[in-house]
C-alpha positions in Angstrom: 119.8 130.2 102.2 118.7 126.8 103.3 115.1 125.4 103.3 112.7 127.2 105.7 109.8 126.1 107.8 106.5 127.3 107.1 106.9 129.2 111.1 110.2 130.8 110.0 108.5 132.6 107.1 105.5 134.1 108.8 108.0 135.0 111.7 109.7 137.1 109.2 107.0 138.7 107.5 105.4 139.5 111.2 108.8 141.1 111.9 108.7 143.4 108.9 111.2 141.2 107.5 109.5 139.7 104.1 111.3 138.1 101.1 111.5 139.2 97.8 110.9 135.6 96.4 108.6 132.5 98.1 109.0 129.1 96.6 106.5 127.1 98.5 105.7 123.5 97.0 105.0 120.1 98.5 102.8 117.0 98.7 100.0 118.1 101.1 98.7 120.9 98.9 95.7 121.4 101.8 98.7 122.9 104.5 100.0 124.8 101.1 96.9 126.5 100.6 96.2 127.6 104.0 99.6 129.2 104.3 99.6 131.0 101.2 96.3 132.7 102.1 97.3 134.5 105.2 100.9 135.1 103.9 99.3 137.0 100.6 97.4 139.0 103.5 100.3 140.3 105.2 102.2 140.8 102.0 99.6 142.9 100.7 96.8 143.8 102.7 93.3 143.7 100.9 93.0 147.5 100.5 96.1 147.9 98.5 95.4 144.8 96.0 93.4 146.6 93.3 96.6 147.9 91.9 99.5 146.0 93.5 98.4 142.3 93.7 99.3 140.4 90.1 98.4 137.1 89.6 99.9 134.6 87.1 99.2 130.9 86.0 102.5 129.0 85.6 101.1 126.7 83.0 100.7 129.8 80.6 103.2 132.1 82.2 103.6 135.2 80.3 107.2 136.2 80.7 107.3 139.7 79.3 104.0 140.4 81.6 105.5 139.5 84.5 108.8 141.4 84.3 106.8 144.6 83.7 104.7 143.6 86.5 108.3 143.1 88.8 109.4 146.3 87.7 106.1 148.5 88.9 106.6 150.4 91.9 103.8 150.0 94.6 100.9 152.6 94.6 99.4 153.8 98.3 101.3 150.3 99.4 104.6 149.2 100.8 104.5 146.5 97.8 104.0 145.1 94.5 103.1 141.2 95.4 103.5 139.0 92.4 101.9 135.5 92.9 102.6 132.2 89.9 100.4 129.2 90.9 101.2 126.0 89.1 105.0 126.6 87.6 106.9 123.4 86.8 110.1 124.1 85.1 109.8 120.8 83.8 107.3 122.8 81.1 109.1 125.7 80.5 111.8 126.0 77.6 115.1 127.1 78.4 114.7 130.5 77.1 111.9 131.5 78.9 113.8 129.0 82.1 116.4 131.6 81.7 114.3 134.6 81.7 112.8 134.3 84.4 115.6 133.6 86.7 116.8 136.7 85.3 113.8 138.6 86.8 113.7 136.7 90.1 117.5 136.9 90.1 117.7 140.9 90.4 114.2 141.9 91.8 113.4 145.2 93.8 113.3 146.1 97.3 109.2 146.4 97.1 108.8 143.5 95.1 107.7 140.3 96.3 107.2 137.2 94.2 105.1 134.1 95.7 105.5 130.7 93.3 103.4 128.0 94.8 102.0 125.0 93.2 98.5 123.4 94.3 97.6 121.3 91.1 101.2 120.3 89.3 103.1 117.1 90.6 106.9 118.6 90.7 108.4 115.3 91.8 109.6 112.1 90.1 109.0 109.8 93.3 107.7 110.2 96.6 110.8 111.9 98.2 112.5 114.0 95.5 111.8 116.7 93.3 112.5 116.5 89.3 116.0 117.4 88.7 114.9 120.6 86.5 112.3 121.6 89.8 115.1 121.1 92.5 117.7 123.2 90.8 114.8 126.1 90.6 114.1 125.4 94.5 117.8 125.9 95.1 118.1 129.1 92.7 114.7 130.3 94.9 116.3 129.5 98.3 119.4 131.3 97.3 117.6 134.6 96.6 114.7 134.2 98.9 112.7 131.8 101.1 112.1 128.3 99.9 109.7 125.5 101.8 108.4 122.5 101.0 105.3 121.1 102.5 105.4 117.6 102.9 103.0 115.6 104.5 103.2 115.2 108.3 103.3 112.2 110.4 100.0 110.5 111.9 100.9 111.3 115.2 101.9 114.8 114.4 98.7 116.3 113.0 96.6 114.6 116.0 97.3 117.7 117.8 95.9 119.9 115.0 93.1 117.6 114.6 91.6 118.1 118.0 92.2 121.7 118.1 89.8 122.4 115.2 87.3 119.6 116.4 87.7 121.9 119.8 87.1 125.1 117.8 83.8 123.3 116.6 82.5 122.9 120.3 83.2 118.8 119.1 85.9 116.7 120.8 88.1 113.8 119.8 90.6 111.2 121.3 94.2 111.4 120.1 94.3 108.2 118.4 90.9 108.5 117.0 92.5 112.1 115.9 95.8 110.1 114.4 93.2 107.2 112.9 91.6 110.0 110.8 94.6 111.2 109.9 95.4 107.6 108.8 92.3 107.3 107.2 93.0 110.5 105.2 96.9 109.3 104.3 97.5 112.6 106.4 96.6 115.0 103.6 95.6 118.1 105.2 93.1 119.3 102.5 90.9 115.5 103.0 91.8 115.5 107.0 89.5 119.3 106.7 86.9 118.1 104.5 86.2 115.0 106.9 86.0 117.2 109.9 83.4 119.4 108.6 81.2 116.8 107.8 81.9 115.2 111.4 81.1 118.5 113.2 77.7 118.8 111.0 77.3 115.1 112.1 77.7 115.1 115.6 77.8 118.8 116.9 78.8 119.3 120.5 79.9 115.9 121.1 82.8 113.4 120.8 83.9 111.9 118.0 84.1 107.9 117.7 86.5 105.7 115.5 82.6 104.5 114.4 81.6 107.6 113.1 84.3 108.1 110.8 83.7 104.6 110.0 80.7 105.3 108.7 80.9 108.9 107.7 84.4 109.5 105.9 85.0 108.8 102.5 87.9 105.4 102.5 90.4 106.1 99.5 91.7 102.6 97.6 95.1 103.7 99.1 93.7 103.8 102.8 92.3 100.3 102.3 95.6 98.4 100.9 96.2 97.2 104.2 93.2 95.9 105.5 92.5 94.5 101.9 95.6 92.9 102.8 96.0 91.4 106.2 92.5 90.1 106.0 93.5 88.4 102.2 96.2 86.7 104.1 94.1 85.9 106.9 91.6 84.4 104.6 88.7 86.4 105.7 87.0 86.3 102.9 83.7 87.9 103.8 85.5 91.0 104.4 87.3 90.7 101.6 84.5 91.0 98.7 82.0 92.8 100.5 85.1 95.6 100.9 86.3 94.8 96.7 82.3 95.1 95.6 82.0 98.5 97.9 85.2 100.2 96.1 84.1 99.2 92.5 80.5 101.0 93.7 83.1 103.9 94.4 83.5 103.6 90.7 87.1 102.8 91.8 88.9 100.6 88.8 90.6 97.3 89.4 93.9 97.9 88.7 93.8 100.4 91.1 92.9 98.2 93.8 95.2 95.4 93.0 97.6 98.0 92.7 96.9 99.2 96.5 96.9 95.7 98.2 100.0 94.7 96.3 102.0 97.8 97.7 100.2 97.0 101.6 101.6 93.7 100.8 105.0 94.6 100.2 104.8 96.6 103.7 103.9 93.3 105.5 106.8 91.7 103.7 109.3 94.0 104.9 108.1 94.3 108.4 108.4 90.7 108.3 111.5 90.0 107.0 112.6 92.6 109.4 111.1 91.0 112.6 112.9 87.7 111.2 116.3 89.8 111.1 115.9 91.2 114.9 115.7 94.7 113.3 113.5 97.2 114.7 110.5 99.6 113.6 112.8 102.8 113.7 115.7 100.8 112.0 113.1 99.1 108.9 111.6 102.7 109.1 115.1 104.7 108.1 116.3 101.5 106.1 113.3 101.4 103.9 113.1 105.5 103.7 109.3 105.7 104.1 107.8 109.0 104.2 106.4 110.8 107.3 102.9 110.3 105.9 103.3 106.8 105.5 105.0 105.6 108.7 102.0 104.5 110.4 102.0 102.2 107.5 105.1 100.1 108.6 104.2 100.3 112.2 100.5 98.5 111.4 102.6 96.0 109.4 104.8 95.6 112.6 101.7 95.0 114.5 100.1 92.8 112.2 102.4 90.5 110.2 104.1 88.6 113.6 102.5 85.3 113.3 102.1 85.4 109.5 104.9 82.9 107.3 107.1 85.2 105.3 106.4 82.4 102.6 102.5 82.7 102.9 102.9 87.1 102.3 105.6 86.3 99.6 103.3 83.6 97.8 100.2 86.0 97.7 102.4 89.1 96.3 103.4 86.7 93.5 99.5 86.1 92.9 99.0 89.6 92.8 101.8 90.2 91.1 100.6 88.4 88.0 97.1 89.8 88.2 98.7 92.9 87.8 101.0 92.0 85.0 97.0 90.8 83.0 95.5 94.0 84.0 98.0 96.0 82.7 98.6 93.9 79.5 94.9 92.3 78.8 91.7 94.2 79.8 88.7 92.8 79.0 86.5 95.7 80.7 85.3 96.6 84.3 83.4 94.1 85.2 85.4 91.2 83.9 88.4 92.7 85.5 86.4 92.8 88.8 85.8 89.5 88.4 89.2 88.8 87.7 90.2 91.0 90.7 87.5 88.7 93.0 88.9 85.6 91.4 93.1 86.9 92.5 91.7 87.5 95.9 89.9 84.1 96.4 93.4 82.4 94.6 95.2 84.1 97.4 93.6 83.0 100.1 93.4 79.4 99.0 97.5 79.1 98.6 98.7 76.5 101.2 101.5 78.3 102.2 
């Protein structure tokens, strides 16, 4: 059976249709979460739970445990629901690896198994699960109903984000709605947090670019690009007043070098691509970004027109050594901020 969507599951399961076996896994653990919840609900209702809902941890999976628990028929209940959080076959030896595909392999009609993971990275890069984690996704989809939850695209959870400021008697513009999702890398789990805290804010009002300006929490990753575009545009008041906020954060300067190096490399694409005559879509698909991080090559499309290739190229070799130091010398926090201050100012002094 091939991949499903998180909508062709509950369709199922509202048709009386459910799976014996859920492998649900992704990125944006926050859309994960909220799927799970209501799916265990329908699975097994609350009444029946006492004595048909098992729960296991994947990091300390008892095999024996949960092949009795497979085995049980359901009591006052159409079914036994069996739920692992956290498996990564990457931690499990082959025997028990082999044992349990055994159980999920042959499981009974009133047995249904729900593996998702909310705090285990299964992949080995941004795109692609480890090679011992995607042939388990495949062995899951072949026996039941597999779906990965990856992060959406900016302009895709807009829609999403102004239904739940709506459901909050608050309203929002679409692209403020996609510039928090921005602002959030379009993780569903922050995207929720921020709103709750807007709502509280400003209850029964709209809600302005400004206020999540001032009211959202930035992550280093969110501020790679306008750490930046301003670095190349020599801003430098904006520069260290946004450096000396994020090491308040407590945020360490590797980090941050490490986010305005990979910003830079998205300017240097986009702008080797302009130079080419390709397009967004065509730099886009060519470079493979994510959906979550499109709206990052589109800025840079915006941004980088009238900056010299050999000016973003210079200051990503400045960077680049600073990170090479950090990674090889540290000499503590605050010397490495200093450090850090001392890149940025290098960079925007180059002549190029």
């Amino acid at each position: 059976m091939p991949q499903l969507t998180a909508s062709d599951i509950s369709k199922k399961v509202r048709a009386g249709e459910p799976d014996r076996l859920y492998y649900l896994y992704g990125q944006d653990t926050g859309a994960l979460e909220s799927f799970v919840k209501p799916l265990l609900a329908r699975l097994c209702p609350k009444e029946a739970r006492t004595m048909n809902l098992h729960r296991f941890d994947g990091k300390q999976l008892d095999i024996p445990s949960l092949a009795d628990a497979c085995e049980a028929l359901p009591m006052f209940a159409q079914r036994v629901v069996i739920t692992i959080n956290d498996l990564n076959m990457d931690s499990l030896g082959k025997s028990d690896g082999d044992d349990l595909r055994r159980i999920l392999g042959d499981l009974p009609d009133t047995t249904s198994v729900v593996i998702y993971s909310t705090g285990e990275n299964l992949y080995k890069n941004k795109r692609s699960l480890t090679d011992k984690n995607k042939r388990f996704a495949d062995f899951c989809a072949k026996h039941g109903a597999c779906c990965e939850f990856a992060f959406k695209r900016a302009s895709d959870l807009a829609k999403d984000i102004s239904s739940a400021f709506e459901k909050e008697k608050c309203s929002i513009s679409r692209s403020d709605a996609e510039y928090l999702a921005e602002f959030c890398l379009c993780d569903t789990a922050s995207i929720r947090q921020e709103i709750q805290k807007l709502t509280s804010y400003a209850p029964g009002r709209q809600i302005t670019r400004s206020d999540i300006d001032a009211l959202c929490i930035r992550k280093v990753e969110s501020d790679g690009f306008s750490l930046a575009i301003n670095i190349l545009r020599r801003r430098s008041d904006f520069v260290f007043k946004r450096i000396r906020e994020l090491s308040d954060q407590n945020y360490e300067p590797i980090e941050i070098i490490g986010a305005i190096a990979f910003s830079l490399n998205d300017l240097y694409r986009a702008r080797l691509a302009i130079s080419s005559g390709r397009s967004l879509a065509a730099c886009t698909e060519d470079m493979k970004y994510p959906k979550n991080r499109e709206f990052a090559i589109k800025n840079a499309f915006n941004e980088c027109q009238n900056i010299p290739a050999e000016r973003i190229r210079g200051v990503i070799s400045v960077f680049a050594e600073a990170d090479i130091r950090l990674k090889t010398v540290s000499s503590g926090k605050q010397s490495d901020m200093l450090f850090l201050e001392e890149t940025a100012a290098r960079a925007m002094t180059l002549k190029a």
